[in-house]
ROLO-111835 format. One record per residue (C-alpha): residue number from 1; x, y, z. Coordinates in steps of 0.05 Angstrom, whole numbers, plus 5000, padded with zeros to 4 digits. Example, Ala and Ser with C-alpha at 12.3 -4.5 7.8 and 13.67 -1.06 7.14 Angstrom:
! residues 2
- 1	5246	4910	5156;
- 2	5273	4979	5143;
***
This chain:
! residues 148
- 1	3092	2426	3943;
- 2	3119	2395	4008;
- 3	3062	2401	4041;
- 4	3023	2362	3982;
- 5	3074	2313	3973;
- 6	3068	2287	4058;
- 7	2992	2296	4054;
- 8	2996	2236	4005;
- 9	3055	2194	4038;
- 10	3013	2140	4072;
- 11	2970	2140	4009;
- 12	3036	2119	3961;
- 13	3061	2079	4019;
- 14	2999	2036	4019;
- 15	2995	2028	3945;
- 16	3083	2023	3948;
- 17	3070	1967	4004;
- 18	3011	1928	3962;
- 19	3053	1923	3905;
- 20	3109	1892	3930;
- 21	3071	1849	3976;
- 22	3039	1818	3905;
- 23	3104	1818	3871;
- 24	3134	1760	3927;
- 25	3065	1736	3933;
- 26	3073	1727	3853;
- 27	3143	1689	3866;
- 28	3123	1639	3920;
- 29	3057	1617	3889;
- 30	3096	1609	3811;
- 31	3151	1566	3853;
- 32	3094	1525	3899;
- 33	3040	1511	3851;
- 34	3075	1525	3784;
- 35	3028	1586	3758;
- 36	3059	1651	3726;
- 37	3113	1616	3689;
- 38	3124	1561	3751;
- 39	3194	1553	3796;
- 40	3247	1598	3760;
- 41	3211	1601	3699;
- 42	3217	1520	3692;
- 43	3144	1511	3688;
- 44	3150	1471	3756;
- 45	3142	1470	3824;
- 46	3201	1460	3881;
- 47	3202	1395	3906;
- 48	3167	1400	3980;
- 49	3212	1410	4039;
- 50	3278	1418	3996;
- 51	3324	1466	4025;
- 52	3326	1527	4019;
- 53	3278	1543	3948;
- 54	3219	1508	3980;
- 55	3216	1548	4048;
- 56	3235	1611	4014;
- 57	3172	1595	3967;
- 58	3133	1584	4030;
- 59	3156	1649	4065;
- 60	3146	1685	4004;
- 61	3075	1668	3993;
- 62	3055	1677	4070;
- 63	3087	1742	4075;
- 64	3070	1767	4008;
- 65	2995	1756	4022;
- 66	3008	1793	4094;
- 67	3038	1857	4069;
- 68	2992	1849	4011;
- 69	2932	1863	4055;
- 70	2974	1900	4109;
- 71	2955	1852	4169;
- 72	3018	1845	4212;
- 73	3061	1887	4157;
- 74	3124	1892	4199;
- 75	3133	1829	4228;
- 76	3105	1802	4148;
- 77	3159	1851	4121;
- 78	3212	1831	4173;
- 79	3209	1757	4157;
- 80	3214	1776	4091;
- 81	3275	1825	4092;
- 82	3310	1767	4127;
- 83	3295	1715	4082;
- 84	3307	1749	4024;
- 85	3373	1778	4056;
- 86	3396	1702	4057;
- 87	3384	1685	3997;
- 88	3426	1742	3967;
- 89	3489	1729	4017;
- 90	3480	1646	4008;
- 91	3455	1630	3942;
- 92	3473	1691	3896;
- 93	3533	1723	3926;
- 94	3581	1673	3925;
- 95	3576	1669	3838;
- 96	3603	1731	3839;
- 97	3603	1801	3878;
- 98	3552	1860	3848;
- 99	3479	1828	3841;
- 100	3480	1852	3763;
- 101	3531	1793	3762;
- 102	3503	1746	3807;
- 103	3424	1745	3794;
- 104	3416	1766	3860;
- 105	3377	1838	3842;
- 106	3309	1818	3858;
- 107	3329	1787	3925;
- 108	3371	1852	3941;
- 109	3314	1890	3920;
- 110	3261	1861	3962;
- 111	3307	1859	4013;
- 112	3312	1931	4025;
- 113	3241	1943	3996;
- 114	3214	1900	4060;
- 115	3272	1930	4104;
- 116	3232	2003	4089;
- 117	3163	1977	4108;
- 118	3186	1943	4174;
- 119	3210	2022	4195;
- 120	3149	2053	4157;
- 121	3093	2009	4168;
- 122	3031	1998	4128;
- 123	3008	2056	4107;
- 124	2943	2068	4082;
- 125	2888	2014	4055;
- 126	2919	1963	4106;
- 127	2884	1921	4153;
- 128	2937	1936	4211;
- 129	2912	2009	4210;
- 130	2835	1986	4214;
- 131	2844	1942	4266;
- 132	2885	1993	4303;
- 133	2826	2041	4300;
- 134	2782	1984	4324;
- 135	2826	1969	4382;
- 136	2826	2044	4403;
- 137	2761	2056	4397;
- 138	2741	1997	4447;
- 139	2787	2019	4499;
- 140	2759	2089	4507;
- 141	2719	2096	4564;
- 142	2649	2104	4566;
- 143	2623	2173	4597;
- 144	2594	2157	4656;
- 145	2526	2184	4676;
- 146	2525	2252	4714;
- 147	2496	2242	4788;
- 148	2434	2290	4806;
***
């Protein structure tokens, strides 16, 4: 069953690491252009350059779209971690301590869900992993002709 189980792991990774990439994808393109419900379910959009919703929208939908199609997944996934990190400890914390009280579960949540792919990578179906393959194919060297 083990054995079964890690044969699939960068399978469920990708598919673990595309999902979450569209979920904040979801968020910053609702708060920026007012689709899915708009900017906290207002039916707007943040005001541009107001700190700190608009730049979190802007992060959101950049990195969201990166881990989405796994280019530059753990740099993607560490902006992410961080931003969403603030905005737990400076926007929700301080209404109250546990994020069931706070509104702060989705922020925690990506948090830690980015935090994972930054260690883990993309996983399967990404576009870090093709490239990488690219990349090593091009540097090995060609076999050089035998001398007779």
């Amino acid at each position: 069953m083990t054995g079964r189980l890690n044969s699939a792991q960068p399978y469920v990774l990708g598919l673990y690491r595309i999902v979450v990439g569209l979920l904040f994808l979801c968020h910053g393109t609702a708060s920026l252009f007012g689709v899915l419900g708009g900017a906290a379910g207002t039916g707007g959009t943040l005001e541009a350059g107001s700190w700190p919703g608009w730049y979190a929208a802007v992060i959101q939908l950049v990195c969201g779209s990166l881990v989405l199609l796994g280019l530059g997944t753990r740099a993607a996934a560490l902006l992410a971690a961080g931003s969403m990190a603030y905005a737990y400890f400076k926007v929700h914390q301080p209404a109250a301590l546990w994020p069931m009280e706070n509104g702060g579960e989705a922020a925690a949540m990506f948090s830690w869900a980015f935090l994972l792919l930054v260690f883990t990578g993309s996983g399967a179906f990404g576009l870090d992993r093709l490239f990488a393959k690219r990349s090593a194919q091009e540097r090995k060297p060609a076999a050089e002709p035998v001398a007779v």
